[in-house]
C-alpha positions in Angstrom: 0.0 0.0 0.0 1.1 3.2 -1.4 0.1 5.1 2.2 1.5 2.6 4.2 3.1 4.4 7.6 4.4 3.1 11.4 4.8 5.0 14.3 8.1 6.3 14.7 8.0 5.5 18.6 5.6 2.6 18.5 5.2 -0.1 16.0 1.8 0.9 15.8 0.6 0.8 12.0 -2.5 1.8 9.6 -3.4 -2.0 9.4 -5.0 0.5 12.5 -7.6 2.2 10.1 -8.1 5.0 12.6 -4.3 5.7 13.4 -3.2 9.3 13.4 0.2 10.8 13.1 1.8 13.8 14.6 4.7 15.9 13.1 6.7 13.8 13.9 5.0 10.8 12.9 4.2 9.6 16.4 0.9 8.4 16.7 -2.5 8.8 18.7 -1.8 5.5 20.5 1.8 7.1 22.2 0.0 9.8 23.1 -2.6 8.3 24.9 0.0 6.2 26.7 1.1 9.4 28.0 -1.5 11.4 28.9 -3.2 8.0 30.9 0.3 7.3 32.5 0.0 11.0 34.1 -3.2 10.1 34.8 -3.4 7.1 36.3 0.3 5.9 37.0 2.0 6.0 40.5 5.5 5.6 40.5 8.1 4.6 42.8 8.0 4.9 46.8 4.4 7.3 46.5 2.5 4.4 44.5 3.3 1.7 47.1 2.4 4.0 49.8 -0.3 4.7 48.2 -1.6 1.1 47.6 -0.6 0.6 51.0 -3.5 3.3 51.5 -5.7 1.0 49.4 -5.4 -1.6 51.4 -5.6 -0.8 54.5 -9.2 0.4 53.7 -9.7 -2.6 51.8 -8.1 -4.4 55.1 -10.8 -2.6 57.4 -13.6 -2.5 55.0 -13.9 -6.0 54.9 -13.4 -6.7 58.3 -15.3 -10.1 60.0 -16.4 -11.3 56.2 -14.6 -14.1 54.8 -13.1 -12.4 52.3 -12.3 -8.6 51.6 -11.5 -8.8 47.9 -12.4 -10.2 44.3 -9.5 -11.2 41.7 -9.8 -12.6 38.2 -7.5 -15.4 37.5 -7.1 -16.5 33.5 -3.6 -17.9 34.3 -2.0 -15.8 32.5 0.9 -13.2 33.5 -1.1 -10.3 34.7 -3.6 -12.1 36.6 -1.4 -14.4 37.7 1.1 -11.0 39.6 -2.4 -9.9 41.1 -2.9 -13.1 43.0 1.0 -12.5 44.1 0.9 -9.1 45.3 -2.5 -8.7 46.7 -1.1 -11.7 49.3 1.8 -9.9 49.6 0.3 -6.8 50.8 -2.0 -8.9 53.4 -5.5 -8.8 51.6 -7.7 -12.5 51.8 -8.4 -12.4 48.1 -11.4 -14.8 46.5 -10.3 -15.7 43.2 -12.6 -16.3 40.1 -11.9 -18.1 37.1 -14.4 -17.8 34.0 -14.0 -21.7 32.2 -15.1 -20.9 28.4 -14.1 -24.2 27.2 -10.7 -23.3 25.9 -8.4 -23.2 28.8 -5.4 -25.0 27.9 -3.7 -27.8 30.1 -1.3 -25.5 31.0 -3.2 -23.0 31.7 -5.2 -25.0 34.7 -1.9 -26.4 36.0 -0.7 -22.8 36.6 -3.4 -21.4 38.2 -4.0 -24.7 40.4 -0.1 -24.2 41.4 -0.5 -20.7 41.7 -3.5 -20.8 44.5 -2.4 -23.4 46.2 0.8 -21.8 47.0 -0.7 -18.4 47.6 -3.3 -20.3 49.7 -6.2 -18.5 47.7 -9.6 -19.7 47.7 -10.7 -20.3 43.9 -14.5 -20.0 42.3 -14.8 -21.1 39.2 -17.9 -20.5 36.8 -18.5 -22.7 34.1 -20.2 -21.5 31.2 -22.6 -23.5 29.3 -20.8 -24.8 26.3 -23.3 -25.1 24.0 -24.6 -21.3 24.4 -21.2 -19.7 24.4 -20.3 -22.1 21.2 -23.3 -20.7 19.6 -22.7 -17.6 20.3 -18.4 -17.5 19.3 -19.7 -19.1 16.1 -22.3 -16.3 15.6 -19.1 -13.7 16.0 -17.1 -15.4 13.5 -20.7 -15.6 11.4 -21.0 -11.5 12.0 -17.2 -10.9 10.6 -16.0 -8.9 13.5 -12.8 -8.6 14.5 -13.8 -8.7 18.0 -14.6 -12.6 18.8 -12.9 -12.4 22.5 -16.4 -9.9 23.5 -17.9 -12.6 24.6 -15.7 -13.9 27.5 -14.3 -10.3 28.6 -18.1 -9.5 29.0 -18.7 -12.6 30.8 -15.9 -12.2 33.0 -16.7 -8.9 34.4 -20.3 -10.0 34.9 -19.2 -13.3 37.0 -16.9 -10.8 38.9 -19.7 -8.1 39.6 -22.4 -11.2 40.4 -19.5 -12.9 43.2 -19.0 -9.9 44.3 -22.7 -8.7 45.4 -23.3 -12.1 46.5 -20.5 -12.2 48.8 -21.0 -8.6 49.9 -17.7 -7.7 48.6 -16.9 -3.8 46.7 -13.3 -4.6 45.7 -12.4 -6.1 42.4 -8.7 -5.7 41.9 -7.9 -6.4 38.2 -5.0 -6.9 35.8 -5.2 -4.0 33.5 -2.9 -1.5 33.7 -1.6 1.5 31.4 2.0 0.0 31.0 1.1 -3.0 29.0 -2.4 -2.6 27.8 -2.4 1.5 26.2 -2.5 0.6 22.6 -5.8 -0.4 22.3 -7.2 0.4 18.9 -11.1 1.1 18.4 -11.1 -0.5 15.1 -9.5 -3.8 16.5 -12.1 -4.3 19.2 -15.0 -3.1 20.9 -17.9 -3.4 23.0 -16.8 -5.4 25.4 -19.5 -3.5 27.5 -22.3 -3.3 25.1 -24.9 -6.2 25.5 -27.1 -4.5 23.1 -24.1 -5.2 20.6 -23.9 -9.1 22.0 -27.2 -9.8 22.0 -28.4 -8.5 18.4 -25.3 -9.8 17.0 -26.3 -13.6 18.4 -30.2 -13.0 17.4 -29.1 -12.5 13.6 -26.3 -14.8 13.7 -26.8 -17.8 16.7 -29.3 -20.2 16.8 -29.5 -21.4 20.3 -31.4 -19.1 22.7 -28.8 -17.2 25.3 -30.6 -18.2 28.9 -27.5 -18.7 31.6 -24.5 -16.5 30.1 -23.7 -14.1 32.2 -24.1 -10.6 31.1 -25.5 -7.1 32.3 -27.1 -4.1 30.3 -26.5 -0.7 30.2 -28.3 0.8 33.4 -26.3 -2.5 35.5 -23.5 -1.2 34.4 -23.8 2.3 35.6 -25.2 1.0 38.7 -21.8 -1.0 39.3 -19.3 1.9 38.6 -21.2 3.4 41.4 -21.3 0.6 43.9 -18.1 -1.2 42.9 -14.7 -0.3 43.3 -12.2 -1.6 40.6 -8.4 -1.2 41.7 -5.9 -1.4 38.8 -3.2 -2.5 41.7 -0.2 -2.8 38.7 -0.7 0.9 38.4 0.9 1.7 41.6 3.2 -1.1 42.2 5.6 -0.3 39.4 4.8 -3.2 37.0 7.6 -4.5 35.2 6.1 -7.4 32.8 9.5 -9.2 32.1 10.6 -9.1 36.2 7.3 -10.2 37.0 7.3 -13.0 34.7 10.3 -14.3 36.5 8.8 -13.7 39.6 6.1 -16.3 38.8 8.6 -18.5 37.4 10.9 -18.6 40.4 8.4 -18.5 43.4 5.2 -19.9 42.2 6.6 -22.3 39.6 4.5 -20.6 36.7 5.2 -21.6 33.4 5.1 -19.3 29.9 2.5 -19.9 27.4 4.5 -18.0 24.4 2.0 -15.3 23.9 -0.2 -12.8 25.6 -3.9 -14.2 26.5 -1.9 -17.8 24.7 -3.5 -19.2 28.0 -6.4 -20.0 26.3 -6.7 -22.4 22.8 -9.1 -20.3 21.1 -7.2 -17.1 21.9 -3.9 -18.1 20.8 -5.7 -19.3 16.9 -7.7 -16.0 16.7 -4.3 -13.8 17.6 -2.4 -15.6 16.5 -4.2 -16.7 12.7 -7.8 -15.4 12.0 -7.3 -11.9 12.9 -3.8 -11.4 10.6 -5.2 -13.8 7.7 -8.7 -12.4 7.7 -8.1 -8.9 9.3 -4.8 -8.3 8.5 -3.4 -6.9 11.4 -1.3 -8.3 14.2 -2.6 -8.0 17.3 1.4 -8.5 18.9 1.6 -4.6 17.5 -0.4 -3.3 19.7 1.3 -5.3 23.1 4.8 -5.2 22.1 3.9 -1.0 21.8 2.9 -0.7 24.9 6.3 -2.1 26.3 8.2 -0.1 23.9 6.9 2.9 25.8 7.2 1.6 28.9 10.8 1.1 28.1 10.4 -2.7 28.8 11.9 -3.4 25.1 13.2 -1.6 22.5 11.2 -0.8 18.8 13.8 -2.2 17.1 13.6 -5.7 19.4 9.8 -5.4 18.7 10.1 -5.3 14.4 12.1 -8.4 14.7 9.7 -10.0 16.9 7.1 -9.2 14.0 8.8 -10.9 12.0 8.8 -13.8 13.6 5.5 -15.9 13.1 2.6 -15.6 15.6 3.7 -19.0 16.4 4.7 -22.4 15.6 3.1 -23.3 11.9 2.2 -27.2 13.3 1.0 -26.0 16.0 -1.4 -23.5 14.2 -2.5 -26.7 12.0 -3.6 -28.6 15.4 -4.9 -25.1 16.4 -7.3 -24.6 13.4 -8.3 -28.6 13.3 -9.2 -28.3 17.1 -10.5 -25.1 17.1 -13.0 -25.6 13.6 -14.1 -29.2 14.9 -15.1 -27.6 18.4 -17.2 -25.2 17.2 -19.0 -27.4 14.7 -17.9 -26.1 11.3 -16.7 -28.0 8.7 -13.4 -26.8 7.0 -14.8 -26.0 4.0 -17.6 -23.8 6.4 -15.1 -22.0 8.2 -12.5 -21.5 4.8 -16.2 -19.1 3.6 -16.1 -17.2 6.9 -12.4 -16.5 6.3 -13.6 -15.3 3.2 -16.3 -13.3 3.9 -16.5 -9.4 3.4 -15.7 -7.7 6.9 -18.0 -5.9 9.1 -17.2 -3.6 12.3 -19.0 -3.3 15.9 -21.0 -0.4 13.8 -22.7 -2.5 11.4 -24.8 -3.9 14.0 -27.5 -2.7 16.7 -25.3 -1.4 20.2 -25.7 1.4 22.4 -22.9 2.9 21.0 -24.3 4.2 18.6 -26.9 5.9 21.2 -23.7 7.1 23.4 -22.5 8.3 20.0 -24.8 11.2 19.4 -23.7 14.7 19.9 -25.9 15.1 22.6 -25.1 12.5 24.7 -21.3 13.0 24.0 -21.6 16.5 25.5 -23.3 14.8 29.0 -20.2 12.4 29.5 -17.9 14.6 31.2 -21.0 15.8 33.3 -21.3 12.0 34.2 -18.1 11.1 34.9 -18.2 13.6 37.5 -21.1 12.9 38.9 -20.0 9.4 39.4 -16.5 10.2 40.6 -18.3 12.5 43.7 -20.5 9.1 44.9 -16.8 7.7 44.5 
């Protein structure tokens, strides 16, 4: 392509259709990074005193109840530090593991290994197989580049359910600004938006949608005023590569090869369907983010590029595994690769509702609003 450009700090692309470019060629994505770093970002001895702070109020909010905080636990690295460092800093976590269908064996030997060490409780929800099948194979159906909705939606609503139930307002997640800042629109999104979900799976699925775990639009309003999410990483310094070894050394965690590889179906849609139909690499927008948190340099990260997404056989098992599991044939799921491709806009969500002038100019108003009940 003629217009072809990368980010002269980043490795950030226009496989990004929405990318923009200063002067200097730096892009939207690094300047994001840096204004939600100043934002959100504690460094050094103020952020652990200040997530000492956290949770000592955590500590005394949760005082005679079994336990005083909710975790997500995928296996992977972030989750996986969380687990570490909330024991570390005294909290009695309650740690909740979403089962999709795709974990990998590895992936339940590390978290198993993990809590038991840690000596953290673990709930685990299993989702009905043959609805959340229906409904992946309706987002492949739909041509989206945004398959992994599904499970980030169901996660938070298993983690907002446990956490009523239990009488619990703490979640303490895994995202942070240092490793998850270059996040493009285009690639994916509405990971919030049932609306989108839903209408998607009514033109698309087949089987109705009666046990997975979702919430609409008003529930989730309600919850960013009753809940309190702590993005711990944010104030602890997070270093991916020293935690990694952390894990390695102390809780005898092993390395799946990729972000989010912890799951089967994640590693073949990163890793194959989203280049191959897409065409963009989702490692860009990771491997950015640690270029800018000086975790490794851009040149380190073009020569990971070009690297494949992973091992070619292992791909083959992937895809066989993956097309078998959610009942296509291969010559059903070679059309879907095919097929024209369609964005979160060319279906029914409230985004398009919370994209109206209007309703754009009451956003800050609510933010506010919410931040005083805060």
């Amino acid at each position: 392509m003629t217009d072809y450009r990368m980010c002269t700090r980043c490795v950030m692309d226009t496989s990004d259709p929405e990318i923009t470019f200063d002067e200097n060629g730096v892009c939207n994505h690094c300047h994001t990074y840096d204004r939600m770093v100043r934002q959100y970002v504690v460094d050094g001895e103020e952020g652990l005193r200040e997530f000492q702070r956290i949770a000592e109020k955590i500590r005394r909010d949760g005082q005679g109840k079994q336990y005083d905080c909710i975790i997500g636990i995928s296996g992977g690295v972030d989750s996986t530090y969380v687990a570490y460092q909330v024991k570390k800093y005294g909290l009695r976590p309650l740690a909740i593991h979403v089962d999709n269908g795709w974990d990998s064996e590895l992936a339940v030997k590390n978290i198993e290994e993990t809590l038991k060490r840690l000596n953290i409780d673990l709930y685990t929800e299993v989702l009905d197989w043959e609805e959340f099948k229906d409904l992946q194979a309706a987002f492949l159906k739909a041509s989206t580049p945004d398959s992994e909705v599904p499970s980030d939606h169901a996660i938070n609503a298993v983690l907002s359910r446990m956490a009523e139930r239990i009488g619990v307002k703490y979640i303490i997640l895994g995202t942070n600004v240092r490793t998850e800042s270059h996040l493009p629109r285009a690639w994916s999104q509405g990971h919030q938006d049932w609306k989108y979900i839903r209408g998607l799976h009514r033109v698309f699925g087949i089987r109705p949608l009666k046990t997975f775990p979702h919430y609409g639009f008003f529930t989730y309003y309600r919850r960013m005023l009753t809940e309190k999410r702590v993005e711990i990483l944010n104030y602890i310094g997070y270093n991916k590569g020293k935690a990694l070894q952390i894990l390695q050394d102390e809780l005898g965690w092993r390395y799946y090869g990729g972000k989010h590889y912890e799951s089967i179906y994640t590693r073949f849609y990163q890793g194959f369907i989203l280049p191959e139909k897409f065409g963009f690499d989702k490692r860009r927008s990771h491997l950015s983010s640690l270029i800018c948190s000086g975790e490794i340099t851009r040149e380190k990260a073009l020569e990971e590029l070009n690297i494949p997404t992973y091992s070619p056989s292992m791909q083959e098992e992937d895809r066989e595994y993956v097309v078998k599991k959610l009942g296509f044939t291969e010559e059903a799921f070679s059309v879907l690769m095919k097929s024209t491709v369609k964005s979160y806009w060319d279906y029914p969500s409230y985004g398009h509702f919370m994209n109206r002038p209007f309703v754009l100019k009451l956003v800050p108003f609510v933010k506010k609003v919410v931040s005083w009940f805060k």
